[in-house]
N, C-alpha and C positions, 0 to 999 in steps of 0.2 A: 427237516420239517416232518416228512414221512414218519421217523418215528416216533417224534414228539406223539404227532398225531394220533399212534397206534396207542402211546402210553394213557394219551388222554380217555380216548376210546373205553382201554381197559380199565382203567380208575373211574368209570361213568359206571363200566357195567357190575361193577365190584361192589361202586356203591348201593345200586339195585338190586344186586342177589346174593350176595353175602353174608347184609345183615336179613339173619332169622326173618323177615318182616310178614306182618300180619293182616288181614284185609277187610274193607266191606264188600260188599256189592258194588261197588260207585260205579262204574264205567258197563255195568253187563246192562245189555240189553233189553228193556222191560215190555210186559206183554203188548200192550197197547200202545200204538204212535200215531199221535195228528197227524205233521205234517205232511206226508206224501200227498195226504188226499184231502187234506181241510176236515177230514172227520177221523174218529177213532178206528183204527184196524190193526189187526194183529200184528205182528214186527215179522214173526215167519212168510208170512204174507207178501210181502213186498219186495218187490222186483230190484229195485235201486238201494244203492248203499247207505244204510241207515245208521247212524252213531246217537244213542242214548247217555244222556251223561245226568245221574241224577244230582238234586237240590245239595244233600250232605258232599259228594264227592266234588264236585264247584267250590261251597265253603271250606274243604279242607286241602285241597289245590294250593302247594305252596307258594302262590303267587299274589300280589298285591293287589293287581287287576282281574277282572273278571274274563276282557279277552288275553290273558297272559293263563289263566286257566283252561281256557279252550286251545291253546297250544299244545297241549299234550295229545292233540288229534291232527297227526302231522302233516295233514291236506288241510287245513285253516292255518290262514297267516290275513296278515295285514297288509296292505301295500310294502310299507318299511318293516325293518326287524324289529325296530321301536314299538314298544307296546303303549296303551295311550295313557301310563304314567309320563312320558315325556313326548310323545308326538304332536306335534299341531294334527288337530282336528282334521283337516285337509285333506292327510294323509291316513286316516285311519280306517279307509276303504277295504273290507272284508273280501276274500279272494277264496277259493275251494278248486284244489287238487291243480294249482296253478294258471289257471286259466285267466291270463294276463292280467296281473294286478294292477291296479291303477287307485289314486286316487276315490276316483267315481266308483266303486260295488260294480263286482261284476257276477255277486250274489245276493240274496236278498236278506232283510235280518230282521225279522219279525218278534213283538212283543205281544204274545194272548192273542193272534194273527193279525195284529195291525202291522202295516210296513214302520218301519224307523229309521230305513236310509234318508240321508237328510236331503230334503223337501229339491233344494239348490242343487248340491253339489255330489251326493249321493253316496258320499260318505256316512260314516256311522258315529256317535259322539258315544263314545260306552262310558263315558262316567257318567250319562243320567239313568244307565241302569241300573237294579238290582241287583244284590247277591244272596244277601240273608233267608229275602224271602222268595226265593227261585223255588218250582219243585225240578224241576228240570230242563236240560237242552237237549234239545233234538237238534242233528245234523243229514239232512240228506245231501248227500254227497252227488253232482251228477245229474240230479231229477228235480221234480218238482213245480216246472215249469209250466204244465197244463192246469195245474190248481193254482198257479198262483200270478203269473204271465208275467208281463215283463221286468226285467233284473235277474231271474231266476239263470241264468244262464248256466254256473257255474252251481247250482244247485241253493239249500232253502235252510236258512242257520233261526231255528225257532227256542224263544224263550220262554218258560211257561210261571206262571206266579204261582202261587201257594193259593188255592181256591179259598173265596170268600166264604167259608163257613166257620160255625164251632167259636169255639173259643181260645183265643191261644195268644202267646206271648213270644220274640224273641228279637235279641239284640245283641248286638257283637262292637267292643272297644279296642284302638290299639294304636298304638304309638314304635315309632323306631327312627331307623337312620334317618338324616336330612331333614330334622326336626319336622318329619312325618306323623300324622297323625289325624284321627278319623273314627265316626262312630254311625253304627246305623240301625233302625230298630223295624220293628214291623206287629204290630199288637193287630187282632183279629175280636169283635164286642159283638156278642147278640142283642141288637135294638130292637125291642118287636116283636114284629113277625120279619125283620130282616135281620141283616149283619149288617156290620160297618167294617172297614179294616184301612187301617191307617202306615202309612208306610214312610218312611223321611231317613234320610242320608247328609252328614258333613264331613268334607275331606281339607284335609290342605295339607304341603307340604312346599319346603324349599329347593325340593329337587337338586339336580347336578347337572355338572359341564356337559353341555351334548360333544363340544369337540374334542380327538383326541388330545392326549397331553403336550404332542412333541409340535404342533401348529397352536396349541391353546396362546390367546393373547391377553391382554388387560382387557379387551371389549366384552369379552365371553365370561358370561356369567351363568348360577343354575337357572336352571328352569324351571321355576318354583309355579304352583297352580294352587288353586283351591276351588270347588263345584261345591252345591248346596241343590238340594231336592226334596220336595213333599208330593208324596200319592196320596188321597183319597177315595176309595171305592163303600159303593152302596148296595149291596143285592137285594134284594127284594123277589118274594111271591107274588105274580101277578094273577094266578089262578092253580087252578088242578094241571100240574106238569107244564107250567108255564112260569120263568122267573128272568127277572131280570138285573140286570148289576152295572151302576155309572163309574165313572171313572174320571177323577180330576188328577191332574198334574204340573209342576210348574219346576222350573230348574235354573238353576244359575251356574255359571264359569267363570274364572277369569285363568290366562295363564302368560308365562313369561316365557317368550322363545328363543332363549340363549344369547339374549343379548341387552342393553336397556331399554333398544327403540322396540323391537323388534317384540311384541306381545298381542293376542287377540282374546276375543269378550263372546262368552255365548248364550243368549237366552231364548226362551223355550216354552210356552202353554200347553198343554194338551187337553182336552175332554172327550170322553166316547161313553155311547150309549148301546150294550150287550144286550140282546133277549133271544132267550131260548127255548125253545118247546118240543114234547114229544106229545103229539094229539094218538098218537096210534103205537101200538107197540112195536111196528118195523120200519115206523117212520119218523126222524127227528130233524129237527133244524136250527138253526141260527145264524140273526142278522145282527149286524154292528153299525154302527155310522161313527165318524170321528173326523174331531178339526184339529188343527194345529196350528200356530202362530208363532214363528221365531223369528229373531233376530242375531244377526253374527257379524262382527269387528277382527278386522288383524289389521298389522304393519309389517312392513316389508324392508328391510336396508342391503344396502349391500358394503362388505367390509374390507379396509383395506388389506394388502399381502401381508402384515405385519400383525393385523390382530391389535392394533391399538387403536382403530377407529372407525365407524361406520357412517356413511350417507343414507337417509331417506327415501326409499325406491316408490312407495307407494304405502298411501294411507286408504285402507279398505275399512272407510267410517259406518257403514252401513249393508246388511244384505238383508232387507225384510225379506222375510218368505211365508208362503200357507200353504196347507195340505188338506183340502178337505174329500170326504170319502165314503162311501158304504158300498156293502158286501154281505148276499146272503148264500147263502149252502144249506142243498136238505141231502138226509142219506137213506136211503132204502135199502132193506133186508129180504131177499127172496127167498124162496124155496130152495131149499137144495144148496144153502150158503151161498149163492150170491148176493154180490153188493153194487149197487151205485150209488154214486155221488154228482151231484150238479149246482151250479149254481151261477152268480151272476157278481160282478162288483166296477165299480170307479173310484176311479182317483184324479183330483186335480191339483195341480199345485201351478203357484204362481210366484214367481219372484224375482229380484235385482238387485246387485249388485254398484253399489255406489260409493265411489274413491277419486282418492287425489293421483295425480303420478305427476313424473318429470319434474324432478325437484332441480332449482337451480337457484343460486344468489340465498340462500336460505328460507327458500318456500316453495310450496307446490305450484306450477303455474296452469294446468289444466287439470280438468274433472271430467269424471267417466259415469254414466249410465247406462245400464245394460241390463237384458233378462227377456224375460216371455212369458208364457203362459203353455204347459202339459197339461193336455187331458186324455184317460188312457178308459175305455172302455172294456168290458169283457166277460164271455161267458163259458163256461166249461162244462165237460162232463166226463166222468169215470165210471168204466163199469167189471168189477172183479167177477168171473167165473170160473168155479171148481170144474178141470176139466175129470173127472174122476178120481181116485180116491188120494194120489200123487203129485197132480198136477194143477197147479189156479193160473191162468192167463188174466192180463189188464190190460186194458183200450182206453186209449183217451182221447181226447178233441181237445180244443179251446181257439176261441177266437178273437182276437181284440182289435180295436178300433182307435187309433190313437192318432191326436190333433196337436197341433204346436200352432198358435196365435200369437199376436203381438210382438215378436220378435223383434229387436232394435239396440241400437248401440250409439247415444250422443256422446259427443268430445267438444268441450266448450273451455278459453282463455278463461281462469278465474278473475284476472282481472280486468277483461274489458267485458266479459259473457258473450264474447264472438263463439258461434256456434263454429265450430272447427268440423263438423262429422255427425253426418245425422243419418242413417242407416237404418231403415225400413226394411223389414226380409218378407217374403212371401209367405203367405200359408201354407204349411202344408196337412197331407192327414195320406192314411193307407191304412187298410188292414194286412194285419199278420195271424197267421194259421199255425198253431201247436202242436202238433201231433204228440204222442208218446202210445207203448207196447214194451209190455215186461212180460216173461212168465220166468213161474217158478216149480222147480220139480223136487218131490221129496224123493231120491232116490233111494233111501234106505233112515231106519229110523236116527241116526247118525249122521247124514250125509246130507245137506240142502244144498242144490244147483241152480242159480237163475242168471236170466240175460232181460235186457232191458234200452229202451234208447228212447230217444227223445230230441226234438224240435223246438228251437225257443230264441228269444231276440231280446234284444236292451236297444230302446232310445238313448241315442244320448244325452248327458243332462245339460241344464241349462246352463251352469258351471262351464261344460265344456265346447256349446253352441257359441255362445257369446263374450264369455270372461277372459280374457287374454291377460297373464300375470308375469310379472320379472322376481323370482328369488336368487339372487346374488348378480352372477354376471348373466344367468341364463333371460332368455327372453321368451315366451312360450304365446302365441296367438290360439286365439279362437278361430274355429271356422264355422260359418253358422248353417250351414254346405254338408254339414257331417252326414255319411248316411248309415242306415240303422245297421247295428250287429245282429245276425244269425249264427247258431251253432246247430250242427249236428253232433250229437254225441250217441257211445254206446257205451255200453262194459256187459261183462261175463264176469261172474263171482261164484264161491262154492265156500260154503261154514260147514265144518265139521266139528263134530262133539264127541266128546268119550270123556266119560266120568266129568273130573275134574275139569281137563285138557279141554278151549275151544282154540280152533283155528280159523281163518278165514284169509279168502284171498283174493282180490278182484283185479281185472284189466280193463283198462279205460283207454278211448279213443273220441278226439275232441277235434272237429273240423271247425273252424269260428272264424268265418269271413267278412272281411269289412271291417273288421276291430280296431278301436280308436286306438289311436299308439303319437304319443310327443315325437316327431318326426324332426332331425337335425338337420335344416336347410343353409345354414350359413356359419361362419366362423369369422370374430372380430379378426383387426379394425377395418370400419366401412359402413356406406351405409349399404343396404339391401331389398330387394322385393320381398313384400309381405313383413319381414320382421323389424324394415326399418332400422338403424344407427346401434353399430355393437359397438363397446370397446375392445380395445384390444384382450383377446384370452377369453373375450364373450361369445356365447353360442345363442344361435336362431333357431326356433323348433316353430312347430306347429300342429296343433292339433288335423293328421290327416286318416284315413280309413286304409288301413292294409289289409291288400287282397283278403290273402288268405293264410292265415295260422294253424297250427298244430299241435295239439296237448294231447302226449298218448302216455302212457304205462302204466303202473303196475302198484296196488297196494297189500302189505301181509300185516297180518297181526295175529299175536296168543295171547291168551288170557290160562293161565294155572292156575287153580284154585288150591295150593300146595297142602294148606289144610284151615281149618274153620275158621281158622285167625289172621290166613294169608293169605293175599293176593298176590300173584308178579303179570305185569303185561310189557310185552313189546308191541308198537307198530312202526311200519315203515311206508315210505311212499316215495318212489323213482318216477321223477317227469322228465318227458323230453318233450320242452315245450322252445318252436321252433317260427322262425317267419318263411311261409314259402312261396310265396310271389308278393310283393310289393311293388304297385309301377310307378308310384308316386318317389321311390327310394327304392331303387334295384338292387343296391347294396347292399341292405339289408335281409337279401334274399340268403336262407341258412343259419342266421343271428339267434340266439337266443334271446326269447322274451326278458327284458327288464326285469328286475326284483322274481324270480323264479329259482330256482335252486333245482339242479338237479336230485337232488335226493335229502329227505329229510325223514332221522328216527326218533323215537322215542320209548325210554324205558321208565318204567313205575311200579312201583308196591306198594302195599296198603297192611300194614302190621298193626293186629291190636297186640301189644304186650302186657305181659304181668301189670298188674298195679294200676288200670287204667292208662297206660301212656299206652297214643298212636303213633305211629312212624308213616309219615306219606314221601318219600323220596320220587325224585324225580330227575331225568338225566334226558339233555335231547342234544342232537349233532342235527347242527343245518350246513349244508354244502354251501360252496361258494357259488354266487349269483352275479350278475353282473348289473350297476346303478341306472347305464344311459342303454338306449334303444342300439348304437355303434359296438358295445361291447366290449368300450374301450375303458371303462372303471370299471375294476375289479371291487369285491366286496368277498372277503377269506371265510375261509369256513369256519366253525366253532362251535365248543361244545361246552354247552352250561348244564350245571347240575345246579338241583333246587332239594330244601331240604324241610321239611314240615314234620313238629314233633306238640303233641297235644297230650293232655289228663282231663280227666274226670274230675272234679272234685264234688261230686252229688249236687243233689238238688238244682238238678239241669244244669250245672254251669261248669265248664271246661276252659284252661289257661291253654293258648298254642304260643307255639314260639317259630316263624319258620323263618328262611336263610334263604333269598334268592339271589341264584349266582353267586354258588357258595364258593366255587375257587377264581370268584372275578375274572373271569374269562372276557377279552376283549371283543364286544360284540358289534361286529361295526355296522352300522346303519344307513352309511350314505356315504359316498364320498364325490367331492368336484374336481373340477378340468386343472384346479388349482394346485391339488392334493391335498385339500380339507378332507381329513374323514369324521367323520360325527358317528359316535360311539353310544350303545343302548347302555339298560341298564346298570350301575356295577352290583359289588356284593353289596346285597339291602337285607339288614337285621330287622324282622319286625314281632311285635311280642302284644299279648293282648290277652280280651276274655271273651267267650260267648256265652251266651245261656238263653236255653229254648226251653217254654212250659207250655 
């Protein structure tokens, strides 16, 4: 296995620096970055680890999805390896430098700075994103949690749009494997004295088997999806240095979760209302408001050991949910280059979740209502100072104020409406306090050194307060009891340059106590406290708070600029993310965190060649991780290479052709107490056109 290993390794790195390849800019660093501070400041500036990825290097990422693009930043993953061409929504909770993935975000993932964790569950649906018309992503890795408070834990994944100005056109078509197929456009009109800019997306495809071959049964089918999406945005002049820009949105899903019963529905509103102003020349500001209104549907089965047939576990017909909110930020400019930033913002969401379960005789015989009501207050301030000609220190504050209302969980006979379970929860509210301090030293005109740390918390969401779900044999409870995560974090990092050559290298250290974690209480058959009747081979978890975890080490990365036409980059990222006290589960004292990998790299080039053709290769190894909280499913390591190859053909428009998971590498995603493993994407051929004017 070992050597396979090494040979696979070497045939990764062969294929990244072998061929000749050529490059853009895509991945380096660009002068100016929002996100740390909610306003614009230099990237040398900034204390915590910052990843720029611009709009072209996103579109030419040979990947199908947009977060399958941001994998080439080996500290972003998803809860599962699955990317969300096949993951249930559920599961496509965004994770930074490992800090126990889950489900639930235990980072934030902002669009134009609004949140888009979802409202419930606090996952992320990235197919109502954008790609065409991105200018960029920003990754703060580790920070960010004084500007932006709770979720931030794990640091601030921001996407930014193509600014409503100008005039401009562009669209991108493409068709491939698994009778895939998708197009998306983005036109930019001057109406007026404003702009319009129109933005819409269609995807669908038939997908593939999520379980491996050698357990695949007659039940297991692909996993075919299709989403639809229209943006509409309006900018407008409201005065002299005063303008403002609306924002419509509306999305559809449906998808099939590998099996007949077994498929969920998602729908989605959005509107927000931007204004921005600079009255003075060292003063600027902007405020946003925005609501949201969605709707989300799954089913649940559980299948027999054969693979030839499954039962009805739970029909989850319903989760209305809302998110309403606003948020302002102003920034000042002092003498002598310093800078603050302040502001103030809320968010409310409110939602429940409504389903069938305990199917017996051919139907559901009780019904479930659950959810609550989040409101998260907050107000911050940053303030950057030149400590002379080397040196800029950052101070931050923030303080938030966060309430949970209406909490409840009814269980009623559908057939007689005998209320079985009717559950009132207490109010609760506290404030939490944010600290964060960076400074950064220019030690020589080649050499940047900085340190940096920060203080930051996540409510739990109402997903995981209330919602208690069974997928296969597993049985997982809510606890509505949860209490809140805090983390302390730090790192120390140093970027060095010379000529071509950058390097850079950071160490991270991650205290996060309380952290929700599916906690294993019981094994079928029997019944039980708390999880109630397993079958036999069935497991009892529970939503419970462990003490205290640990996410420490180490990131490197280069970038070579080999010559005007080449790029090569490497990164790497080694966690040791650990449980070290649980008293609710002693045993798990030393475990490694769920879905965590000790160590994940990645290699990339960017070749322009003769003739217009680009070469974007891509090669990444993720370490072996383990499925359940016990650390008793294994999930192997593996290493997929991706291959992206485009032309020119004038007049804006360029054919790509790229190849993900070019030597189908078995990439496994999940596996049960059964020995089901459920396997990501295989090799996907996709071939297409773009063109930008």
């Amino acid at each position: 296995m070992k050597s396979r290993f090494s040979s696979l390794v070497r045939a990764a790195c062969g294929l990244v620096f072998t061929a000749s390849l050529h490059a853009q800019t895509a991945t380096q660093l660009d002068s100016l970055v929002v996100t740390a501070a909610r306003t614009p400041q230099p990237a040398e500036q900034i204390a915590f680890s910052v990843k720029a990825i611009d709009g072209d290097a996103l579109r030419a990422a040979p990947t199908l999805t947009l977060d399958g693009a941001l994998r080439a930043v080996p500290g972003f993953s998803l809860f599962r390896r699955s990317d969300s061409l096949s993951a249930n929504p559920t599961a496509q909770g965004v994770s930074l430098r490992g800090l126990g993935p889950s489900g639930a975000s235990r980072s934030l993932l902002l669009l134009d700075g609004v949140p888009l964790n979802d409202p419930f569950g606090g996952w992320v649906t990235w197919s109502q994103l954008p790609r065409e018309s991105l200018a960029r992503a920003e990754l703060v890795r580790g920070g960010g949690a004084t500007a932006w408070g709770n979720a931030a834990l794990g640091g601030v994944v921001q996407l930014l749009t193509t600014p409503v100005r100008g005039e401009s056109a562009r669209f991108a078509a493409s068709l491939g494997d698994f009778a895939t197929h998708g197009a998306e456009f983005a036109v930019t009109h001057a109406v007026g004295r404003g702009t319009v800019q129109l933005l819409g997306r269609a995807f669908e495809t038939n997908g593939f088997a999520l379980v491996a071959p050698e357990r695949r049964g007659s039940i297991d089918v692909p996993a075919a999806s299709d989403h639809r999406w229209l943006t509409a945005r309006w900018r407008t002049p409201l005065g002299e240095n005063l303008e403002a820009t609306l924002t419509a949105r509306t999305f559809r899903e449906t998808r099939n979760n590998g099996t007949p019963y077994q498929r969920n529905g998602s729908r989605a509103n959005f509107a927000s209302v931007s204004v921005a102003g600079q009255p003075r020349k060292n003063f600027a500001w902007t405020g946003t408001t925005y609501a949201q209104d969605q709707s989300f549907s799954s089913t649940f089965s559980s299948v027999n050991a054969a693979r030839t047939a499954e039962t009805p576990a739970s029909d989850q017909f319903a989760v209305p949910s809302t998110a309403t909110g606003a948020a302002w930020t102003g920034a000042w400019n002092h003498p002598g280059g310093a800078r603050t930033s302040a502001g103030a913002d809320f968010r409310d969401v409110r939602g429940e979740t409504r389903e069938n379960f305990t199917y017996a005789a051919g139907a559901f015989t009780r019904q479930r209502f659950a959810g609550g009501c989040q409101t998260l207050a907050g107000i911050f301030a940053l303030h950057e100072q030149p400590l002379g000609s080397d040196f800029t220190a950052t101070v931050g504050a923030r303080l938030d104020d966060w309430r949970e209302t209406d909490g409840h969980r009814r269980e009623s006979d559908r057939a007689s409406s005998t209320l079985l379970r009717d559950d009132h929860y207490a109010d609760r509210d506290a404030l939490e306090f944010s600290p964060s301090a960076g400074l950064v030293w220019r030690a020589s005109e080649n050499l940047r050194l900085r340190a940096a740390g920060q203080q930051a918390f996540r409510r739990p969401t109402l997903n995981e307060l209330y919602r208690p779900f069974r997928a296969g044999t597993v049985v997982t409870e809510a606890n509505a009891a949860l209490g809140t995560e805090r983390v302390t974090s730090g790192e120390l990092g140093a970027d060095w340059t010379s000529g071509a050559l950058t390097l850079a290298a950071t160490g991270f250290w991650n205290e996060l106590h309380d952290a929700v974690g599916n906690v294993t209480l019981a094994r079928g058959s029997g019944t039980f406290p708390i999880v109630g009747t397993l079958a036999a081979g069935g497991i009892g978890r529970q939503r419970l708070n462990l003490d205290r975890t640990r996410v420490r080490g180490g990131e490197i990365s280069a970038t070579w600029r080999a010559r005007e036409t080449l790029t090569l980059t490497a990164e790497a990222i080694i966690s040791d993310a650990t449980v070290r006290r649980a008293a609710v589960a002693p045993l798990l004292a030393g475990k490694r965190l769920a879905q965590v990998p000790r160590h994940s790299v990645t290699f990339g080039a960017a070749w322009r060649a003769p003739f217009g053709v680009k070469l974007t290769p891509r090669a990444r190894w993720i370490g072996a991780q383990f499925e359940d909280d016990e650390n008793l499913l294994r999930l192997g390591e593996v290493v997929v290479a991706d291959l992206g190859v485009s032309r020119a053909l004038g007049h804006g428009l360029e054919l790509f052709f790229n190849v993900e998971n070019l030597g189908n590498a078995r990439i496994e995603t999940g596996r049960s107490t059964d020995g089901v493993v459920n396997t990501g994407t295989p090799r996907l051929i996709m071939a297409g056109v773009r063109g930008a004017w």
